[in-house]
NUZA-917142 format. One record per residue (C-alpha): residue number from 0; residue in one letter; y, x, z. Coordinates in steps of 0.1 Angstrom, whole numbers, padded with zeros to 4 digits. Example, Ala and Ser with C-alpha at 12.3 -4.5 7.8 and 13.67 -1.06 7.14 Angstrom:
BEGIN
+-----+-----+-------+-------+-------+
!   n ! res ! north !  east !    up !
+-----+-----+-------+-------+-------+
!   0 !   A ! -0045 !  0123 !  0078 !
!   1 !   S ! -0011 !  0137 !  0071 !
+-----+-----+-------+-------+-------+
***
This chain:
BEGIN
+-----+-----+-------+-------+-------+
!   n ! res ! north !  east !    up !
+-----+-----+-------+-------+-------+
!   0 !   X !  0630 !  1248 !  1514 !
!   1 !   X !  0643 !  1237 !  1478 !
!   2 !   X !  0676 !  1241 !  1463 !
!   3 !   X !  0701 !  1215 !  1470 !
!   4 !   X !  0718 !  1211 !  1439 !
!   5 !   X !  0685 !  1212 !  1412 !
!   6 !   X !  0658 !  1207 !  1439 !
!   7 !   X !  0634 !  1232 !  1429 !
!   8 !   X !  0619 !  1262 !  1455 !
!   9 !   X !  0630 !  1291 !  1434 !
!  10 !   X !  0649 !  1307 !  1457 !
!  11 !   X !  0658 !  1346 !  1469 !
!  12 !   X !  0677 !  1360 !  1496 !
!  13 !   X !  0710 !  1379 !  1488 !
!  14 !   X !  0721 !  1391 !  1524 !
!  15 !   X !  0712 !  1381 !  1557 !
!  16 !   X !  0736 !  1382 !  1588 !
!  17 !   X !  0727 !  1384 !  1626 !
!  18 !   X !  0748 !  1363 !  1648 !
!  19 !   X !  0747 !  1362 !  1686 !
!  20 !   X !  0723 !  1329 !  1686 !
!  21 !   X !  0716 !  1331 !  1649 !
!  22 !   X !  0707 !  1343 !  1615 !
!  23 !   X !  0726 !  1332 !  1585 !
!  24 !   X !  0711 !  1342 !  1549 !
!  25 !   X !  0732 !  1337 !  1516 !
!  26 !   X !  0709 !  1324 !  1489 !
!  27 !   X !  0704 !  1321 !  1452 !
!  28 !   X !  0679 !  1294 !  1436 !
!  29 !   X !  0662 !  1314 !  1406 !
!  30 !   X !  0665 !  1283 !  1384 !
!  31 !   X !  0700 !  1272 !  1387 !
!  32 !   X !  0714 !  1299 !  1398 !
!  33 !   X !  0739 !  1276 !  1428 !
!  34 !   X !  0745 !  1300 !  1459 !
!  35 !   X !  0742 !  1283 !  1496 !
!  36 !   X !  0742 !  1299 !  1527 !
!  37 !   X !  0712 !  1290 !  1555 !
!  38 !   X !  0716 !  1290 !  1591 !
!  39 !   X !  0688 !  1298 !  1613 !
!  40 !   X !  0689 !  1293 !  1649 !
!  41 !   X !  0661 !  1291 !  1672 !
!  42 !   X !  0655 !  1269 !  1699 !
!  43 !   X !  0665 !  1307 !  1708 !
!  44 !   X !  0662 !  1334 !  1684 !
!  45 !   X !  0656 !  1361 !  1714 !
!  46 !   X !  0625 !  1354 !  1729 !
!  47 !   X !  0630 !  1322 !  1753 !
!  48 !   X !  0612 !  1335 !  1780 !
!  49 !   X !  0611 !  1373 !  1782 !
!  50 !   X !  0652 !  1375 !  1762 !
!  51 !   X !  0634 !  1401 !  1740 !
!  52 !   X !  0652 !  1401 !  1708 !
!  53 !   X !  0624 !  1416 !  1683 !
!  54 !   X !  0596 !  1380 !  1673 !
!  55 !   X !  0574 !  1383 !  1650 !
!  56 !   X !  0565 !  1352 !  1626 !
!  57 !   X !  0533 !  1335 !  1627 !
!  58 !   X !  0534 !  1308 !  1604 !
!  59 !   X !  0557 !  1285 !  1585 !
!  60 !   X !  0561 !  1251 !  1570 !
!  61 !   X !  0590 !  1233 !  1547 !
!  62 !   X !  0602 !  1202 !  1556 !
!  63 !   X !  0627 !  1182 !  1532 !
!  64 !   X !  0657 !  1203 !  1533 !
!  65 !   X !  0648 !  1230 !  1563 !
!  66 !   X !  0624 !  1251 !  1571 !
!  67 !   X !  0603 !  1258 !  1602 !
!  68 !   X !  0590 !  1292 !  1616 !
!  69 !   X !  0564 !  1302 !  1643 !
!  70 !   X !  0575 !  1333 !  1657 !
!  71 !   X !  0560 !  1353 !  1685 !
!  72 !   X !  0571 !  1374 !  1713 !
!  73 !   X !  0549 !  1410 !  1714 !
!  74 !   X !  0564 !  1418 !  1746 !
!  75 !   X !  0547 !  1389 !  1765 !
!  76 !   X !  0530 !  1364 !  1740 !
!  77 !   X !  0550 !  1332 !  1745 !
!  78 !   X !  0550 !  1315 !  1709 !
!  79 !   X !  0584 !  1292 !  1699 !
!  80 !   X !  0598 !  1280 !  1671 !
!  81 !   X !  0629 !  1283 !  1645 !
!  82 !   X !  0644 !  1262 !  1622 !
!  83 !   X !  0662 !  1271 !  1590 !
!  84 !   X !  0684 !  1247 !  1574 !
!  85 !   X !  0710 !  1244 !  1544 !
!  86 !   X !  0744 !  1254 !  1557 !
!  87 !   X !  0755 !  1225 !  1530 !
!  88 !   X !  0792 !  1224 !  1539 !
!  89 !   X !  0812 !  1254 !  1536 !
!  90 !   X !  0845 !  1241 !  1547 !
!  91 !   X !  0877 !  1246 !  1569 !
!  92 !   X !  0886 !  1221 !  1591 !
!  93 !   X !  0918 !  1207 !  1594 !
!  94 !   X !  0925 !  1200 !  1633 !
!  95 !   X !  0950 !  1170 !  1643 !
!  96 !   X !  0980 !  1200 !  1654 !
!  97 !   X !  0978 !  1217 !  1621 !
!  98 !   X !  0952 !  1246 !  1626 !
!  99 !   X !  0920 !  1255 !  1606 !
! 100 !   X !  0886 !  1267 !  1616 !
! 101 !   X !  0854 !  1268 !  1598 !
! 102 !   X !  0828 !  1242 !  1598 !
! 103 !   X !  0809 !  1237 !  1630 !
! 104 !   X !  0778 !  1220 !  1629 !
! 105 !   X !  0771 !  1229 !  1665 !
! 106 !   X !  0807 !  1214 !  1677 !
! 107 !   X !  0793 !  1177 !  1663 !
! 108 !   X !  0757 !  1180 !  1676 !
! 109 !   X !  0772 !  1187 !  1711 !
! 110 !   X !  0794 !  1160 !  1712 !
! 111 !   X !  0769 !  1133 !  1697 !
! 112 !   X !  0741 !  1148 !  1720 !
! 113 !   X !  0764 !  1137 !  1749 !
! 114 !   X !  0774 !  1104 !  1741 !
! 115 !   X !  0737 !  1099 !  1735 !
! 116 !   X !  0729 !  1113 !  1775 !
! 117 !   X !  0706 !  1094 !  1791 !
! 118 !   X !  0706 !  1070 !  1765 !
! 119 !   X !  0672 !  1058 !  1742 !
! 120 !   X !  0683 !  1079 !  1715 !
! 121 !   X !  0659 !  1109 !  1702 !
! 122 !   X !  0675 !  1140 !  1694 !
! 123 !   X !  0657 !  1142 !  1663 !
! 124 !   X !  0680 !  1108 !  1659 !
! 125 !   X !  0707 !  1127 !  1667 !
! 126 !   X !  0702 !  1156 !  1642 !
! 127 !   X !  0692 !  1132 !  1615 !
! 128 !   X !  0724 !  1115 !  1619 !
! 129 !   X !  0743 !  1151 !  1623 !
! 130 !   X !  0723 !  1159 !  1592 !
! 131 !   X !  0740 !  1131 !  1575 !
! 132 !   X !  0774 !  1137 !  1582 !
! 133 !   X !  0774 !  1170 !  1566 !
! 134 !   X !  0756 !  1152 !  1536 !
! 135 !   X !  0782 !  1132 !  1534 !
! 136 !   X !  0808 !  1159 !  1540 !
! 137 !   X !  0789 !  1179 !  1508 !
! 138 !   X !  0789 !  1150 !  1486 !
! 139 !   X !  0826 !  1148 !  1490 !
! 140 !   X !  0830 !  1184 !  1473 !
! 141 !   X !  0864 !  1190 !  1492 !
! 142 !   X !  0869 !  1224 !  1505 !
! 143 !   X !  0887 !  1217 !  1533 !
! 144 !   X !  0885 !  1182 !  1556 !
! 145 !   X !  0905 !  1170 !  1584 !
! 146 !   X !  0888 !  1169 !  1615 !
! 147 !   X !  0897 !  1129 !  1619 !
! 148 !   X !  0878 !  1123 !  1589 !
! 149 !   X !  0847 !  1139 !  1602 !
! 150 !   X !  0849 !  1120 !  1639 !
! 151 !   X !  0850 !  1084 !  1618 !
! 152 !   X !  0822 !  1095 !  1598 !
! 153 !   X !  0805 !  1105 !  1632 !
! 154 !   X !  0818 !  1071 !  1650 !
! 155 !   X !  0804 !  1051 !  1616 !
! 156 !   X !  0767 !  1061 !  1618 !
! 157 !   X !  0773 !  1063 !  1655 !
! 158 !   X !  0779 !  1028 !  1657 !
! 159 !   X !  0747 !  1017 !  1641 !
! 160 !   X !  0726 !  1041 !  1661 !
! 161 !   X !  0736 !  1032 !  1693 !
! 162 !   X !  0765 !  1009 !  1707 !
! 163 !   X !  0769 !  1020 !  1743 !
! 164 !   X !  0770 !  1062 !  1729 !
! 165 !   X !  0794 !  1050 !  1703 !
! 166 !   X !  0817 !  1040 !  1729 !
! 167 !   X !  0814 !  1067 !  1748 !
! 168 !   X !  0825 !  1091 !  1719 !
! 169 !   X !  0852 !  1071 !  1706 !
! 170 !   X !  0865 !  1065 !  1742 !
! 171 !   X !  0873 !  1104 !  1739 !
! 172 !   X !  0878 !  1107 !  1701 !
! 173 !   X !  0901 !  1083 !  1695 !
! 174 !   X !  0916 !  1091 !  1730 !
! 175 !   X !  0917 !  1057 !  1744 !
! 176 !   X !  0936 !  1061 !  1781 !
! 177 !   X !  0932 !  1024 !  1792 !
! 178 !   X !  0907 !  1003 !  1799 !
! 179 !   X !  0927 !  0977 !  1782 !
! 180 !   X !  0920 !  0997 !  1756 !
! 181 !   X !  0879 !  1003 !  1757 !
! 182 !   X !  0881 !  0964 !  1764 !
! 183 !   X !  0895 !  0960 !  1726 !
! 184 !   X !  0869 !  0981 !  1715 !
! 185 !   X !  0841 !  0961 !  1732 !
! 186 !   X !  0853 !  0933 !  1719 !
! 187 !   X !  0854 !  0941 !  1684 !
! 188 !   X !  0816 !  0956 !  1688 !
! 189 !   X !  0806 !  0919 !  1703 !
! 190 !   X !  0821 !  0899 !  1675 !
! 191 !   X !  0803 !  0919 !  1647 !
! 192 !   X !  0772 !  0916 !  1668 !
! 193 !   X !  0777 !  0880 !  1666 !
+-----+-----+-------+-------+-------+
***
């Protein structure tokens, strides 16, 4: 894992935090001194199979802005894997009625994972384009983004990953209660296509 503002793999752990379904470490890079916050969550942090909560690593690899853990269970053996990634947007969310609540990257994987159902996207697709949105959302520098802005952000790389998913998410996004209305929507996909 390198830093995300100078790139380099200088980095040191200032506190670590146990969630429910996660661990979530505040860093430091060495060189630059820019402090991020990493989240790791498992494919199940307890043991998927036995629920035990204490793992032991086996191994680990970096991959371009996560990291990847073998961990094993000594209760009963069963080997799984954990993924640590830059928590690069630390920002409130500005809701459509007003409220604000943190950052969720979990609340836009959901949502894109089922528009995608049973569709011929991969979730690795699905987190690269997740991973994206939150580039994008870093980039921006803003502390705090309105929820709206994020869901066109979604529906924009949406669109190009997969038409029929797209309109499934922006049938509920941008609330459309008609048909009359999806049929617009179609319509507009079809004459770009053409």
């Amino acid at each position: 894992m390198r830093c995300p503002a100078c790139k380099e793999d200088d980095l040191r752990v200032l506190e670590t935090r146990d969630l429910d379904d996660a661990i979530r470490r505040r860093r430091e890079c060495g060189h630059c001194s820019h402090r991020f916050t990493t989240f790791e969550r498992s494919e199940s942090l307890p043991c998927p199979r036995c629920a035990n909560r204490e793992t032991r690593l086996i191994g680990w690899g970096g991959a371009a802005g996560s990291l990847r853990r073998q961990r094993e269970c000594p209760a009963c053996g069963h080997r799984f894997s954990t993924t640590e990634r830059v928590d690069a947007v630390t920002l409130w969310v500005i809701k459509r009625d007003g409220r604000r609540e943190e950052y969720d990257r979990a609340k836009i994987s959901r949502g894109v994972r089922i528009a995608c159902e049973k569709r011929p996207v991969s979730l690795e697709a699905v987190e690269r384009l997740v991973d994206t949105v939150e580039r994008e959302l870093a980039h921006s520098g803003e502390v705090e983004i309105a929820s709206t802005r994020i869901g066109d952000l979604v529906i924009a790389h949406l669109r190009a990953l997969d038409p029929i998913a797209y309109i499934r998410f922006a049938s509920v996004y941008r609330e459309m209660k008609t048909l009359e209305a999806i049929r617009r929507e179609v319509e507009m996909l079809l004459s770009q296509e053409a």
